[in-house]
N, C-alpha and C positions, 0 to 999 in steps of 0.2 A: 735276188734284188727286185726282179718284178712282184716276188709278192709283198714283200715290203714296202715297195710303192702304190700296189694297188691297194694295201691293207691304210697307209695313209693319208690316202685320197678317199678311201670308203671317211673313214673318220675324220679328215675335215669335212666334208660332206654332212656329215650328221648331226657333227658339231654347229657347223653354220645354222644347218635346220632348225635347231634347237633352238637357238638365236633369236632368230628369224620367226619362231614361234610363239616367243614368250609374251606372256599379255601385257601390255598396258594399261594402267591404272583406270582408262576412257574404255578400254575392250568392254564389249557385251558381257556378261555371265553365261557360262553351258552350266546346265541343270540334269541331272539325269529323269528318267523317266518317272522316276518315284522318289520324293522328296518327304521330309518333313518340311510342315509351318506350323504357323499358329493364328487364330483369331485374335485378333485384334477387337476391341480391348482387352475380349476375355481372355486370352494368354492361353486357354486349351491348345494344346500340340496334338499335329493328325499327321497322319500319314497320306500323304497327298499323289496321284499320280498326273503327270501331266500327259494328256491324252493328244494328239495331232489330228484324231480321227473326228473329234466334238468340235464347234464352233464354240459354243456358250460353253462358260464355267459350269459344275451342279455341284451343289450344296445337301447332303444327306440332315432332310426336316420333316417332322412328320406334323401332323393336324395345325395343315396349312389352310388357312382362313384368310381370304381377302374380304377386307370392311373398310368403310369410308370414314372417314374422320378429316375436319373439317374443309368438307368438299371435296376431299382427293380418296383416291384408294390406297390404302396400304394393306400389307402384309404379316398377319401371328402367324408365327410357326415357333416349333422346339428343335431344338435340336440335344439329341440324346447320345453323345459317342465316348469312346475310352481314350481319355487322355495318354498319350504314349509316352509325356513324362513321370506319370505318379502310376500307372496301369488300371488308373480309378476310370470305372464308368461316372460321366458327368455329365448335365442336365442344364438346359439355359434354356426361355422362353426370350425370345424378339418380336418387336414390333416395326416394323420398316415402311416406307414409302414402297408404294411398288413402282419400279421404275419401266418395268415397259411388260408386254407380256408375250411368248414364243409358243410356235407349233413344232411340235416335236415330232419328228416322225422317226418309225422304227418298226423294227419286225415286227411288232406286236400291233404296230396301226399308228393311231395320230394323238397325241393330249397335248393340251393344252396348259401349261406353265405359268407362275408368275417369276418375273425376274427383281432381284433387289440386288444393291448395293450394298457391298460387304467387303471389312477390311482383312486382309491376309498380308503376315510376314512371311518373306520368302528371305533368307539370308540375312541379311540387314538391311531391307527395305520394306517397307509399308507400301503394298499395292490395291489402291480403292479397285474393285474389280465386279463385273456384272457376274450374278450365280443365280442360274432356275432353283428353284427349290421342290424336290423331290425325296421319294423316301429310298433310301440307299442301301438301307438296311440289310439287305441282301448279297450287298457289294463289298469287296475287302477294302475300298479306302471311303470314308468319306466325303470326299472334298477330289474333285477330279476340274482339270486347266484342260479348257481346251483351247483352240487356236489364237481364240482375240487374247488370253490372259497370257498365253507362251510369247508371243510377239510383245509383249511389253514387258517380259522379263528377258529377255537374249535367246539365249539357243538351246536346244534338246538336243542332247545325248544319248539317243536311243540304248546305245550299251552300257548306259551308268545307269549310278542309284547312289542315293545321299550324299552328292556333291556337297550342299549346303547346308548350315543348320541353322534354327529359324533363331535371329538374335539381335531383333528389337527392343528399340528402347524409347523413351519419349524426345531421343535427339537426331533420331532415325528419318531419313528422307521418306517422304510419304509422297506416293505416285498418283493423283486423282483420277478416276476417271475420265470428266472433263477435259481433262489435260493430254489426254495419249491421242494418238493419232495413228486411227486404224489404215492399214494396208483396204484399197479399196475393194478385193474379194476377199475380204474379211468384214464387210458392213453386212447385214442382214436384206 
């Protein structure tokens, strides 16, 4: 008899939990560590990891050139990566505003960055989000979220991987920049 009632009290127990756990429509999103998205408008899909250890976003771009145009500074670069929906390697030349520009520090010493403004789907959302541009090429994902970009998607899952899959559309909420509201040890 006792273990028949400890057995269901273990299971209302769990049950409740379950309950109790289940998300609501308003809940955050968990991501796991390593996602697919996609550039926005270009539609290329990467393989993305979201990093907790980065502040700033990075963007894998190579013959990055800052030049001025009319009065401001912006940003050429390419970006060169293997679409993970077609396994085609693909090729895109940009032109951006440079929006601010970061000191990077790391084993190797200190460089200096420019940062742009760049759209990324994560799920079904469109997130304007800040990315250094660096060359990655050496690295297995392109496109690596660090803390300010994690904080404005919900949560990391350390033990997951492809929670979501990137699936925008032109009717898709789009998160601006402008518009998030950084945690204050997350400003630079």
């Amino acid at each position: 008899m006792k273990k028949g009632l400890i057995a269901f009290i273990t299971a209302s127990l769990l049950s409740s939990t379950g309950m109790a756990m289940a998300k609501s429509p308003d809940s955050p999103k968990v991501f796991g560590w390593v996602e697919k998205s996609t550039l926005v408008p270009w539609g290329v899909e990467l393989k993305t990891k979201l990093d907790s250890g980065a502040l700033t976003s990075s963007l894998h771009a190579t013959d990055v050139e800052v030049f001025e145009k009319d009065g401001e500074d912006w940003v050429r670069f390419t970006v060169d990566v293997v679409d993970e929906a077609t396994g085609k390697k693909v090729e895109k030349n940009f032109e951006k505003p440079r929006y601010r520009k970061v000191l990077i520090r790391g084993a190797g010493g200190t460089e200096r960055r420019p940062v742009v403004l760049m759209k990324v789907c994560m799920g079904n959302t469109v997130y304007e989000e800040q990315f250094t541009l660096n060359d990655r090429s050496d690295m297995i994902y392109p496109i690596l979220l660090g803390r300010r970009t994690i904080s404005h998607l919900g949560y990391l899952d350390v033990t997951q991987t492809f929670q979501h899959s990137p699936q925008c559309d032109k009717n898709s909420p789009v998160k601006m920049d402008k518009d998030q509201k950084d945690d204050e040890d997350i400003n630079d």
